[in-house]
N, C-alpha and C positions, 0 to 999 in steps of 0.2 A: 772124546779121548778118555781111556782110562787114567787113574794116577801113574800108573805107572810109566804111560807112555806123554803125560803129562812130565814125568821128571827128567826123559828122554829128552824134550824138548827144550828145556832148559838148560841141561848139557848141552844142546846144538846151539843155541843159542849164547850161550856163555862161551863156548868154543869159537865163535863167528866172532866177536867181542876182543876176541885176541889178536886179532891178526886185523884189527881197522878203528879208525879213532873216530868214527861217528858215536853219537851218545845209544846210551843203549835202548830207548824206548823206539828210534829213528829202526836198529837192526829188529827190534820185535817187531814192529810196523811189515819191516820186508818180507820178515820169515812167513808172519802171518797172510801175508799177501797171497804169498805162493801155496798156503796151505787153507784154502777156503773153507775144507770139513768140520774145523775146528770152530766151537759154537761160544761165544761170548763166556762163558763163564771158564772155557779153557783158557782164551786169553788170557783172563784175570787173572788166573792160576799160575802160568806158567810165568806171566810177567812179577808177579810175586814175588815168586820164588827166583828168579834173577835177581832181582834188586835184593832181594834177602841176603843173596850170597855175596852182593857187593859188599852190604854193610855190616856182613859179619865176615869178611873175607879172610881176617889176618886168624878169630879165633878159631874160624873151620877147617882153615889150613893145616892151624897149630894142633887141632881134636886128630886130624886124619895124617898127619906128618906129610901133607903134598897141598901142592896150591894148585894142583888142576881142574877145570870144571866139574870132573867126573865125583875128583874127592870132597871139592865145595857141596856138590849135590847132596854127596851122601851125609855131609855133618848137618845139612839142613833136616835133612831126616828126621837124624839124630836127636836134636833138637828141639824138634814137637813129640818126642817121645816116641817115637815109630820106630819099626826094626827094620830096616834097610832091605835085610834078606828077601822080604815077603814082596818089594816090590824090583829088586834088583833080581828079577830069573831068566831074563833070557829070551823069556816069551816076545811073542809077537810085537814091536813096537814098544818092547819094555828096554830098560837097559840091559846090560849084561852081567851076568851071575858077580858077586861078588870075588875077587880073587882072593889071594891068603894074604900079600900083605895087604891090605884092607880090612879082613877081615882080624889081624895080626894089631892096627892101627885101633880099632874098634875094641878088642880084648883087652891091650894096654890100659895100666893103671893111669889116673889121669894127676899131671902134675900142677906143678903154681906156673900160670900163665906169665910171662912179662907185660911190662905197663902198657906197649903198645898192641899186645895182642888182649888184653883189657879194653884197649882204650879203642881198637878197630883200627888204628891209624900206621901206616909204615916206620919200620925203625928210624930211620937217618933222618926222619922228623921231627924226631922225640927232643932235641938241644931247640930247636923253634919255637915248638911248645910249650917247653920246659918258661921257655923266658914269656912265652904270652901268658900265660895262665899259673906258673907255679904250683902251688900249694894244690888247688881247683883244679890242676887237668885231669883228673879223671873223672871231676863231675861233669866237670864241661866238653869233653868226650861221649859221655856216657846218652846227654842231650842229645850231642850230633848224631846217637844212630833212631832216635826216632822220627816215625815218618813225619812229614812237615803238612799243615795246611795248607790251604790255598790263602792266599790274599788276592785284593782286587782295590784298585785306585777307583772310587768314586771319579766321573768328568764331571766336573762341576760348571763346566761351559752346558751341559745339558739336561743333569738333574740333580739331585741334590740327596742325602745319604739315607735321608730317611725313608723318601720317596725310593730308592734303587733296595730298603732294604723289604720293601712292601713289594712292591712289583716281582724282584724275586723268589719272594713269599708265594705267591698266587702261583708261581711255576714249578713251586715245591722243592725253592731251594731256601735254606735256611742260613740267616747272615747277621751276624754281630759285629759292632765297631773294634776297628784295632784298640788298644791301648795306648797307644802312644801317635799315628798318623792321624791327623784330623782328618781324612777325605780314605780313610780306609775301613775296609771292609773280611771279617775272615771268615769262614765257609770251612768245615769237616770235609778234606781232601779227598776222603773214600765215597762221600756222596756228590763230587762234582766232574762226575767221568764225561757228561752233555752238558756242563754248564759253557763253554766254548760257543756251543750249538744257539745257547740263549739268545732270539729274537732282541733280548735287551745289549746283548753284545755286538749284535750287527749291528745293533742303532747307535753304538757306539756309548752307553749309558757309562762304561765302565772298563777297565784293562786290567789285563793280569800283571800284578807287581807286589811282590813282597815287601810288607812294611817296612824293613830297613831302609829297602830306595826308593819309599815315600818320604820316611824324615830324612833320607842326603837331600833329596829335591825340596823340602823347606827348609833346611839349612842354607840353600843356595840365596835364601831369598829375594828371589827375583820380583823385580817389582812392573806390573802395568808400566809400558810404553820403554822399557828397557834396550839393549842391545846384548845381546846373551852367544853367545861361542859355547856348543857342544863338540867341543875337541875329537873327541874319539866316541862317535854318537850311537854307532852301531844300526839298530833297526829302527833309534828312534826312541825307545822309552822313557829315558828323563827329559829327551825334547817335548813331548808331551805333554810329561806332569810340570815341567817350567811352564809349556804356554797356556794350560789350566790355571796356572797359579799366576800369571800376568794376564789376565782376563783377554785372552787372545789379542792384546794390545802390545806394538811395538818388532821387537825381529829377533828372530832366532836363527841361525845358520849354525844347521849339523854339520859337521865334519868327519869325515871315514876314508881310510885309504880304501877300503871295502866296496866296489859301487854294488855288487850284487846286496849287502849288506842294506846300504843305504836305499838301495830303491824300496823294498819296506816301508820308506819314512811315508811317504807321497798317500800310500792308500790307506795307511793306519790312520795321518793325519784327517786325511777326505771322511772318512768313519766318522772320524771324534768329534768332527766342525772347525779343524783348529784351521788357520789359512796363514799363520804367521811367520812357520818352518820353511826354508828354502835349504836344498843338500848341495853341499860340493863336495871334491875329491882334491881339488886343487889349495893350494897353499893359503890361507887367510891373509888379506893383505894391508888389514888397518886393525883398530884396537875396539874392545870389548869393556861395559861395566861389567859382564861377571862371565869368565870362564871355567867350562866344569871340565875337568879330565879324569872320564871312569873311564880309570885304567884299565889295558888287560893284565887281569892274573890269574895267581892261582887255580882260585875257586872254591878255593877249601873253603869257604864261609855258606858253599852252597851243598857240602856233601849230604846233606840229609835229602835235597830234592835229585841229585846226580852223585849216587853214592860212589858210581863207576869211576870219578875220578880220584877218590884216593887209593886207589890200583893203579890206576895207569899216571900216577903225579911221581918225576925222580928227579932228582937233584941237579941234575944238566936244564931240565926245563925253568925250577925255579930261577938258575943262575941267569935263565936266560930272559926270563921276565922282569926281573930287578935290574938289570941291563936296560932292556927294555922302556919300563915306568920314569928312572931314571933319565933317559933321554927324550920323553914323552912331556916330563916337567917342564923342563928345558925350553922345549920347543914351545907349548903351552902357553909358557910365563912372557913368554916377547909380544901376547896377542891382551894381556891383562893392560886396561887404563889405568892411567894414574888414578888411588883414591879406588879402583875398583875393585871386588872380588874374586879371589881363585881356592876353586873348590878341587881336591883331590878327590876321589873315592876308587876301593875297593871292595869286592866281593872274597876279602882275603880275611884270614886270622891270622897271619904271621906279621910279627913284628920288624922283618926285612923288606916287607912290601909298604909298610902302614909307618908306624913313627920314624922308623929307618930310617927311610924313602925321605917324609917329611924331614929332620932331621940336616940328613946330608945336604937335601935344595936350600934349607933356610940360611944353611953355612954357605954356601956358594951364592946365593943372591940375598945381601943386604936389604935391599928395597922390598922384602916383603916381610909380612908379620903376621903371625898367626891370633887370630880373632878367636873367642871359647865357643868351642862347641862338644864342649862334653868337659874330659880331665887332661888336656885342655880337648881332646878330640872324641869323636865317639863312634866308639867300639859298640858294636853290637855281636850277640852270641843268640845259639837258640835258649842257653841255662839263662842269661845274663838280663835278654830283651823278649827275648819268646818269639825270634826273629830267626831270620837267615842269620851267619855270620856275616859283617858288615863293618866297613871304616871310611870315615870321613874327616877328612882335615878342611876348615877352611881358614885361609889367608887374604891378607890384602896389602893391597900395593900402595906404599909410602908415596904421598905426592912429592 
C-alpha cells in the first residue's frame, strides 16, 4: 500500500467505527481480513494511525473544525509535519484532493484550545473530572494519551517471576517487574505484537492483566481453602488471579449473566492448571468469605489501551451504569458472610462510579465498613500508579 492509500484506509476504517460498537482493533481485524494484499507493516500503519486519531480526537477535530474521519485523518497529517496536499490527490487509492473548507480549516490562525480539547477528553466530562483530579487534570489527562504497556500476571500455580522473566528472554521478549504487583510482569507494548503466540502462554506460565487488577486481586486477599464469589466474573480474569493467590485450594464460583462470557472461564482455567472455578448464570444461593464486584463501567481508566471509547462514552450511558453498579452492590452485598469481605472495583476514573458509588451503599447498609486500602481506597491513574486507571474499595461485613 502506498501512504496515501494507507491514509485512505484509516478513513474506512474510522468511518466503519461509526456506525458499530465493536472495539476497534475487532473492525481492523475485519477490514483486514477482506483485504489480504496488504503486508504487515501496512497493518501497523493504518492501525496507528486509527487509534491516533482516537486519542487525539477532540484536538484534531478542534485543528480542522469537523469531527469526521476524513478531517481526524487530515490533522493526523498535520501533526507529524506533513502537507496533507501531497497525499490527499485523488490518485488511485489515495483519498480525495483536498476541498476549500479544508483547505480554508488548514490556513486558519490557530487559537487557545479549551481544557477538554487539551486534555483529549469530551466536554460534559469536564465537571467529573474536575472533582477526580482538580488542580492535576491536565496532567493526568495528558498521561492517558500515551500508549500503554503490556502487563502480564506471573501463574504462580506454575512458575515463578524469575524463571517467566528468563524463559521470555530466550524468546526475545524482554520483561521487568511491575512496581507495585508482586506476581507482575511489564513488557514495551510495540514489541509484543506475538507475545500471545508465546509457547509460555499456552502453557499457561502467565495472563495478560494490567497491574491495577493485579493489586484489586491482592487487596481481595483471598486466602487458601477460602469460599470466594466473583459476582460479575466476565471471562474469568480475577477468578484466576484469586485461585493463584489461594494456592488452587478451596472454591471459587464466577458469576455472569453472560454465558457466552463465561464459558471463556473453563478453557482459560484448564491452560493455567487452576481446577478450583465452577461458573454459573444462575442466582447464588448461600454466603461467601469474600465477594468481589468488578463492576461494569465506564472504562475510562482504560482509554490509553481503547482510546475509542472516549468518543463513543455520553452522558445517558454513564447515568445508566451508576444505575446499574448501584443495583450490582445491592445484589452482591446479600451473598457477603458475616465477618467477611466485599471488594468493589472499577476500571473507572470517575468519582460517580468509585467513592460515589461506595459512599451512597455504606449509607444504605449499616452492616458494612470499609477496611484501608489506599485514602481510605485506591485509586489508580496512568500519572498516579503507572497503571491502567483503576478503583478499589474494600469493606466488611459487621458480624
Amino acid at each position: 500500500m502506498t501512504p496515501a492509500a494507507r491514509l485512505q484506509a484509516a478513513i474506512d476504517v474510522l468511518t466503519a467505527l461509526e456506525t458499530t460498537a465493536a472495539p476497534a482493533d475487532r473492525v481492523l481485524r475485519e477490514y483486514f481480513r477482506a483485504r489480504r494484499y496488504a503486508g504487515s507493516k501496512d497493518r501497523a500503519a493504518v492501525a496507528e494511525r486509527v487509534f491516533d486519531c482516537f486519542r487525539h480526537a477532540y484536538s484534531y477535530a478542534w485543528r480542522m473544525n469537523s469531527a469526521s474521519p476524513r478531517a481526524r485523518v487530515i490533522a493526523s497529517v498535520v501533526a507529524e509535519g506533513a502537507n496533507p496536499a501531497e497525499f490527499f490527490t485523488g490518485a488511485s487509492y489515495a483519498p480525495a484532493i483536498l476541498t476549500e473548507e479544508e483547505n480554508a480549516a488548514l490556513a486558519a490562525p490557530l487559537r487557545e484550545p479549551a481544557l477538554n480539547v487539551q486534555g483529549e477528553f469530551p466536554e460534559w466530562l469536564q465537571p467529573d473530572l474536575d472533582k477526580a483530579f482538580g488542580e492535576d487534570l491536565p496532567a493526568e489527562m495528558a498521561a492517558m494519551q500515551a500508549r500503554a504497556p503490556v502487563d502480564i500476571r506471573v501463574n504462580t500455580l506454575k512458575t515463578t517471576r524469575e524463571a517467566l522473566i528468563s524463559a521470555l528472554a530466550s524468546e526475545g521478549f524482554e520483561a521487568v517487574n511491575t512496581s507495585h504487583a508482586a506476581t507482575g510482569l511489564r513488557l514495551d507494548g510495540a514489541k509484543t505484537s506475538k507475545l500471545s503466540a508465546s509457547p509460555l502462554f499456552s502453557a499457561g506460565h502467565f495472563e495478560f492483566q494490567d497491574e491495577a487488577a493485579q493489586i484489586c486481586a491482592a487487596l481481595c486477599h483471598a486466602k487458601p481453602g477460602a469460599r470466594v464469589l466473583d459476582y460479575a466474573a466476565g471471562a474469568g480474569g480475577k477468578a484466576l488471579a484469586l485461585a493463584a493467590t489461594m494456592n488452587n485450594t478451596g472454591e471459587i464460583v464466577a458469576h455472569d449473566i453472560d454465558a457466552g462470557r463465561l464459558a471463556m472461564v473453563g478453557p482459560r482455567a484448564e491452560r493455567t492448571g487452576v481446577t478450583i472455578i465452577g461458573t454459573t448464570t444462575s442466582v447464588p444461593t448461600s454466603q461467601y468469605d469474600l465477594v468481589l464486584l468488578d463492576a461494569p463501567c465506564s472504562g475510562t481508566g482504560t482509554w490509553r489501551r481503547q482510546p475509542e471509547l472516549r468518543v463513543r462514552f455520553t452522558p445517558e450511558r454513564l447515568a445508566e451504569l451508576v444505575a446499574l453498579q448501584a443495583k450490582l452492590l445491592k445484589e452482591a452485598s446479600r451473598f457477603v458472610a458475616p465477618g467477611g469481605r466485599f471488594v468493589y472495583a472499577t476500571c473507572s476514573i470517575l468519582p460517580r462510579e468509585n467513592d460515589e458509588q461506595i459512599a451512597a451503599f455504606l449509607g444504605s447498609h449499616p452492616d458494612f465498613m470499609p477496611l484501608s486500602a489506599g485514602d481510605p481506597y485506591f485509586h489508580a491513574t496512568p500519572r498516579r500508579t503507572q497503571t491502567d486507571g483503576f478503583f478499589t474499595a474494600v469493606l466488611r461485613r459487621t458480624t
